[in-house]
C-alpha positions in Angstrom: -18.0 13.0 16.8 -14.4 13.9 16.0 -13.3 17.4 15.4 -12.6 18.0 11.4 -11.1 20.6 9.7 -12.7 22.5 6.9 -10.8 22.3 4.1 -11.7 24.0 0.5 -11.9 22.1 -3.0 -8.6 24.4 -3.8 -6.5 22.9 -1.2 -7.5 19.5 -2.1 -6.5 20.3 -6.0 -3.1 22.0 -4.6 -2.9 18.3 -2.8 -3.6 16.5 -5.7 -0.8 18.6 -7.8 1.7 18.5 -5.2 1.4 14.8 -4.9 1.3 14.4 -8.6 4.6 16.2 -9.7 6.2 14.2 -7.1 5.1 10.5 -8.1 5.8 11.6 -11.9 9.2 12.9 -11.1 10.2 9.5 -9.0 12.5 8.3 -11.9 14.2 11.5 -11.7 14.7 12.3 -8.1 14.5 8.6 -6.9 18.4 8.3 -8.3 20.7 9.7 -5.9 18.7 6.7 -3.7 19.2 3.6 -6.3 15.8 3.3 -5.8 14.7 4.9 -9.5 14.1 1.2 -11.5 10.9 0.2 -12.9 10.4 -2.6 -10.5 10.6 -0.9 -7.3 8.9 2.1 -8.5 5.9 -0.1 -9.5 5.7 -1.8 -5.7 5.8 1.9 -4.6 2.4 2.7 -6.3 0.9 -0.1 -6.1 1.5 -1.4 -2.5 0.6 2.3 -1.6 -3.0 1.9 -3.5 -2.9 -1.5 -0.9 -2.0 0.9 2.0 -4.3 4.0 1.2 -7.3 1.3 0.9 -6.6 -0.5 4.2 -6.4 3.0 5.7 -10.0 3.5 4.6 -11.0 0.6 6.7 -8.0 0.6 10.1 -7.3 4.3 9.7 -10.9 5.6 9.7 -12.9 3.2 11.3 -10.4 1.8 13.7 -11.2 -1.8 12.5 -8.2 -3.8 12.7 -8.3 -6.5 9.5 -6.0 -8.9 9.4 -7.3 -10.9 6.4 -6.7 -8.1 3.3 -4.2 -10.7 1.8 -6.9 -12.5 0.5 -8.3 -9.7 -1.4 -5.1 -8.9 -3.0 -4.8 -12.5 -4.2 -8.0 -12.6 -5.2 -7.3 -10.1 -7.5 -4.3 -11.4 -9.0 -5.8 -14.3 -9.6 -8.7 -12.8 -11.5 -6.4 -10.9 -13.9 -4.6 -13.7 -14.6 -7.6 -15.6 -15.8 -8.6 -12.5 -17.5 -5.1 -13.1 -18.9 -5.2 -16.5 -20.0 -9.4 -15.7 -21.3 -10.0 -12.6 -22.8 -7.5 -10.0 -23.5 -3.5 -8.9 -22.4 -5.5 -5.5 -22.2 -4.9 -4.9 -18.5 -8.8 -2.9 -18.3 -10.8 -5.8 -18.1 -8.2 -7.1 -15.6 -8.4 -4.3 -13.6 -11.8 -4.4 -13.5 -13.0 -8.0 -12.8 -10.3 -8.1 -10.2 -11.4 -5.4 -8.6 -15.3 -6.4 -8.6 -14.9 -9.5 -7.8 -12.5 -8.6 -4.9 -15.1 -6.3 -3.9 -17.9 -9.1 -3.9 -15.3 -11.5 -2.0 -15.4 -8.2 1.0 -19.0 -8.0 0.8 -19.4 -12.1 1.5 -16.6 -11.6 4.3 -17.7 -8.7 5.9 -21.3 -10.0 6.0 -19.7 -12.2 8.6 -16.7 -10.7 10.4 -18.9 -7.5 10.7 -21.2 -9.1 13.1 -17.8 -8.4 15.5 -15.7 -5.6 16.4 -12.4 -5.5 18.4 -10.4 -8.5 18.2 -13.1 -10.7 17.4 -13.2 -9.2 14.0 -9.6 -9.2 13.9 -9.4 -12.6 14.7 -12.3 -13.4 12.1 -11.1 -11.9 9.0 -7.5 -13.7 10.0 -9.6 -16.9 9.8 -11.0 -16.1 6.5 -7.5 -15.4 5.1 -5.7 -18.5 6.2 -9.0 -20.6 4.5 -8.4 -18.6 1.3 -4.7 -19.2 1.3 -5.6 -23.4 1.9 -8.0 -23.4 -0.5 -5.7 -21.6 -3.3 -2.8 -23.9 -2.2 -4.3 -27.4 -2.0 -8.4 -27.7 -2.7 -9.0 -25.0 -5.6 -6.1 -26.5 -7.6 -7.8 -26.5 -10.8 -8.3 -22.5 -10.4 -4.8 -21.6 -8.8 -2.6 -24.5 -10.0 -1.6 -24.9 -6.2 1.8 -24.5 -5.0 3.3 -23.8 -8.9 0.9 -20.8 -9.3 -1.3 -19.2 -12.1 0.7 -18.5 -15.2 0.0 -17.8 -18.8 1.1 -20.2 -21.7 0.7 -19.9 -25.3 -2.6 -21.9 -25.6 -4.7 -19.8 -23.7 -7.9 -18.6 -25.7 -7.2 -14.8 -25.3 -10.9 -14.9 -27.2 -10.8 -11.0 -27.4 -7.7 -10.8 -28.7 -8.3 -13.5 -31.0 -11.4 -11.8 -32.1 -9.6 -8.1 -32.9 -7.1 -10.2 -35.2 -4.2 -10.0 -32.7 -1.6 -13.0 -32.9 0.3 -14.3 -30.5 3.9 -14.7 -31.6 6.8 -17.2 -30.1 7.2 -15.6 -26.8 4.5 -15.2 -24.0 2.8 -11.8 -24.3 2.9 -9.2 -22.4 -0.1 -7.0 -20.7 -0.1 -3.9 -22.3 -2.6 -0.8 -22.1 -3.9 -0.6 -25.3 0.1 -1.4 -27.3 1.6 0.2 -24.2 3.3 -2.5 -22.5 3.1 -3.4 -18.6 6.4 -3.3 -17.5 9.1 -1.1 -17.0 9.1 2.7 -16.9 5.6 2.3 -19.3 4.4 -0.2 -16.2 5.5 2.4 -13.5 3.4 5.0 -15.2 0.7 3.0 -15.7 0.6 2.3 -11.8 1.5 6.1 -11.0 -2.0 7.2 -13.0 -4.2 4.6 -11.2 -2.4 5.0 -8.1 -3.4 9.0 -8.4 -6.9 8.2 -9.0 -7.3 5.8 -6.5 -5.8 8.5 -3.7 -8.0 11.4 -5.2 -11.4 8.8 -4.6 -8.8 8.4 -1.2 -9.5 12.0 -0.4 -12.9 12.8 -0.9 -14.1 9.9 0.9 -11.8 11.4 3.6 -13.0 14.8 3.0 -16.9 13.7 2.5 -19.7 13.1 5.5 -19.4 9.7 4.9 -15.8 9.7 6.0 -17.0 11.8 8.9 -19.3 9.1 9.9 -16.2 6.4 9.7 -14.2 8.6 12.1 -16.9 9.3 14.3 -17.8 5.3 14.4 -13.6 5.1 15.4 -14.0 7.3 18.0 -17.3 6.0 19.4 -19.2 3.8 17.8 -21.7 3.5 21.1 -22.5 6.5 20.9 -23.1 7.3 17.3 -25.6 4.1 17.9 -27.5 6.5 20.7 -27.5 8.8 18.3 -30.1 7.1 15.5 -27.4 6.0 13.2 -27.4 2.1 12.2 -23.2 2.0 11.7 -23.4 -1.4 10.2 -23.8 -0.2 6.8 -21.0 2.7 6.8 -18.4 -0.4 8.2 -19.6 -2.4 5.4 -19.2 0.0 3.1 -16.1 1.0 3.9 -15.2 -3.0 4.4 -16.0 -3.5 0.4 -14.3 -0.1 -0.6 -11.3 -0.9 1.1 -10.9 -4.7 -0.7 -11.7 -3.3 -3.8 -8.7 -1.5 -2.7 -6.4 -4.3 -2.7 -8.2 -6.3 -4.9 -6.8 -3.4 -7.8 -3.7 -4.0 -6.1 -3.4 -7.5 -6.7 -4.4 -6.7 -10.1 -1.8 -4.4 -11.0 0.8 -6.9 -9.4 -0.4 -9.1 -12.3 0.3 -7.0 -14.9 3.6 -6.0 -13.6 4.1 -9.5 -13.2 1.5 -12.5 -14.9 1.9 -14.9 -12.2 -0.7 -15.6 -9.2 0.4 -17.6 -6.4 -1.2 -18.8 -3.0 1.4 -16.9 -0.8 0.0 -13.3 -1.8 -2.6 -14.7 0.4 -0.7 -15.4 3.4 -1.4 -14.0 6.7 2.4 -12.4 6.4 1.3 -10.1 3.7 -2.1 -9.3 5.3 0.5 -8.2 8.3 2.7 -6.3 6.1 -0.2 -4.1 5.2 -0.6 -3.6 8.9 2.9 -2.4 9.3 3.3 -0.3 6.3 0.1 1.5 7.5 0.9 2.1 11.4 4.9 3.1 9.8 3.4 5.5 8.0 0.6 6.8 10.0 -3.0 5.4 10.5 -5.8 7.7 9.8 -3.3 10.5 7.9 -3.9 11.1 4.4 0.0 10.7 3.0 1.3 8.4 5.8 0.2 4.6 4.3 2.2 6.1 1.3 5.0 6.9 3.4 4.7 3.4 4.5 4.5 1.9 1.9 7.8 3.6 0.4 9.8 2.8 3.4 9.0 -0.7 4.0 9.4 -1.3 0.2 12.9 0.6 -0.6 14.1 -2.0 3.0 13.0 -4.8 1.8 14.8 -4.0 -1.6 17.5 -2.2 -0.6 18.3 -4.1 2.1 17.8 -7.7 0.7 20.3 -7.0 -1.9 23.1 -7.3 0.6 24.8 -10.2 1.3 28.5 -11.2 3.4 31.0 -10.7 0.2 29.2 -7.1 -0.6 30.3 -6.4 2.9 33.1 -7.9 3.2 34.2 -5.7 0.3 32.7 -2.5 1.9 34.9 -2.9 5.1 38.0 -4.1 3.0 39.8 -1.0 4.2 39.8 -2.8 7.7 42.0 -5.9 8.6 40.7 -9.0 7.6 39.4 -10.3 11.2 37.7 -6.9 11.4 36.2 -7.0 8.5 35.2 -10.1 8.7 33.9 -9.8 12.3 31.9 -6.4 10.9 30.4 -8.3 7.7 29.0 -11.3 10.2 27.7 -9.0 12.8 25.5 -6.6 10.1 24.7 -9.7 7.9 22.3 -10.6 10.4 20.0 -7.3 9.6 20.4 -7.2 5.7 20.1 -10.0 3.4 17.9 -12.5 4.3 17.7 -11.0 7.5 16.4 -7.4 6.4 13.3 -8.3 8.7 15.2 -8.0 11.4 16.1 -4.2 10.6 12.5 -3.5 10.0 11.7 -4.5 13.3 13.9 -2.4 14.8 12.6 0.6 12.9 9.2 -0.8 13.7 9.9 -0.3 17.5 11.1 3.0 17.2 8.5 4.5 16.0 6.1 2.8 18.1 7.8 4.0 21.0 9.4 7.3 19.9 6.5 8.0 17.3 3.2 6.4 17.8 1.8 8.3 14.3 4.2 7.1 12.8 6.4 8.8 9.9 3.4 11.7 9.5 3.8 12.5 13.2 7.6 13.0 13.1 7.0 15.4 10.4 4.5 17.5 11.9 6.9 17.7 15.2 9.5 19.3 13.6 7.0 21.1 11.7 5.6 22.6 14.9 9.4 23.1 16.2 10.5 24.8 12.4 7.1 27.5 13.1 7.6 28.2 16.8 11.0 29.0 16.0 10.3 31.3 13.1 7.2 33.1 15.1 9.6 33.2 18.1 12.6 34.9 15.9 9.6 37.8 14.7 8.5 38.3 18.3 12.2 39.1 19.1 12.5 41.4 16.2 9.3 43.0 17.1 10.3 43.6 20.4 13.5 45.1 19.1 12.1 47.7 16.4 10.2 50.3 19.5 14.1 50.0 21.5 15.4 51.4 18.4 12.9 53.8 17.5 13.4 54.9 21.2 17.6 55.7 20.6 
């Protein structure tokens, strides 16, 4: 079993209000970044409800899932039809996304499950790559293939039909109960259930059962000597951590009504993978660390293209400018990957905990160096008592 330390229910509030002033302040302090727009803001919360779920799963258990791409789609494309059948209210949405993304777990993990180590890996890859061809080609009728899942203005909407509320000319928007989907309404709307989600986040990680995931990460053999049947606890977490990304893929439906085969790609599920190991696997903050960094690059970074920096090096002579523009083009614009890969490998070399282990280094070097600097005064009160 893994060491743990005992922390009290006040620490864990003081967590939870820490972490709260600073995802409802993002619009304010996110400006001096250019990263303070509803759009971005909105992948910050809700690829970091993707990331805190897988790290329920990777981060505790040590199970290495490749396929949580197709939970996320399978989400969008349940509030989408939740959409186009009942209501623009984003709860039901939310809801039969998540459940049924949680079912779709349960089905896969009865199988993958029966392996561990790269054999599961390699499993739930498998089950990700059939979801992705079956959206894209064979379940056309459900996904509208390659085009995607949209909304259109003869959709039956039967609750909304049924409370008296009309459609007009334009397509409508999902909207919590009047308050609409997008923007800095959207962004809030993400922040709350993003907040929730990481408080369930913590007292899983807090609880015995989270105990029992760590213990079945650090050795699972053993725990099996021990009397305990770990099947259930990994199948457990398994489902929790789809139901994870199947809110995710929800809320990337309201933000935006369109569902479309490539959020099931094996790329995404990989994304996940890196956002979580940037940030720090099995750490509390880190998958949201992750999941701020990789988004703000790919956004940031995308935007960039040769005339923007030819521009920015205008100061220079022309064949130097020009020379500068091609030679840093090749890491932003369409080839921002390329920068994150590079940022990948240094952590993994320099940082193996990623972001969260960084911090607590120079956490550890700001507190030796403030004990060490009371020692010395310590040392010099007695000398000048003795004068």
């Amino acid at each position: 079993m893994t060491n743990t330390k005992i922390v009290s229910p006040k620490q864990d509030i003081l967590y939870m209000v820490i972490l709260s002033a600073v995802v409802l302040t993002m619009p304010i302090w996110l400006q001096p970044f250019g990263a303070a727009y509803p759009d971005l803001m909105q992948k910050f919360m809700i690829f970091g409800i993707f990331a805190i779920g897988y790290n329920i799963l990777f981060g505790l258990t040590g199970y290495l899932s490749f396929g949580h791409a197709a939970f996320l789609g399978v989400g969008s494309y349940t509030a989408v039809w939740s959409f186009k059948l009942l209501s623009m209210n984003v709860i039901p949405a939310l809801i039969f996304g998540t459940v049924l993304s949680g079912l779709f777990a349960l089905a896969i993990g009865f199988v993958s499950l029966r392996r561990s180590g790269i054999y599961f890996s390699i499993l739930t890859l498998a089950f990700a790559q059939m979801s992705y061809n079956l959206a894209y080609s064979v379940l056309t009728p459900i996904t509208n293939g390659e085009t995607g899942l949209q909304l259109t203005q003869g959709d039956a909407r039967i609750l909304d039909r049924a409370a008296g509320i009309q459609a007009d000319a334009s397509l409508p928007t999902p909207n919590l109960f009047g308050i609409e989907g997008i923007g800095y309404s959207g962004f809030y709307i993400c922040a709350a259930l993003m907040l929730i989600s990481f408080f369930i986040y913590l007292r899983i990680f807090r609880s015995p059962f989270g105990l029992k995931l760590r213990a079945i990460k650090s050795n699972q053999s053993r725990m099996g000597y021990t009397g305990y049947n770990t099947r259930p606890y990994l199948m457990t977490a398994f489902v929790i951590s789809g139901m994870y990304a199947g809110l995710a893929g929800s809320l990337l439906a309201v933000t935006d009504p369109l569902a479309g085969a490539e959020r099931m790609q094996w790329t995404a599920s990989g994304e996940i993978v890196l956002i979580t190991i940037l940030g720090g696997v099995g750490t509390l903050i880190g998958p949201l660390l992750g999941a701020g960094v990789i988004k703000y690059f790919e956004n940031i970074l995308s935007a960039f293209n040769d005339t923007v920096l030819v521009n920015a090096f205008s100061f220079l002579p022309d064949w130097l400018a020009n020379g500068v523009a091609s030679v840093l083009g090749l890491f932003v614009g369409d080839g921002w990957h390329l920068t994150l890969g590079l940022v990948f490998m240094l952590i993994v070399i320099f940082l193996p905990g990623g972001i969260m282990e960084g911090i607590n280094r120079l956490w550890r070097l700001v507190s030796n160096r403030s004990s060490s600097s009371a020692e010395d005064k310590e040392k010099e009160q007695p000398s000048t008592k003795e004068a």
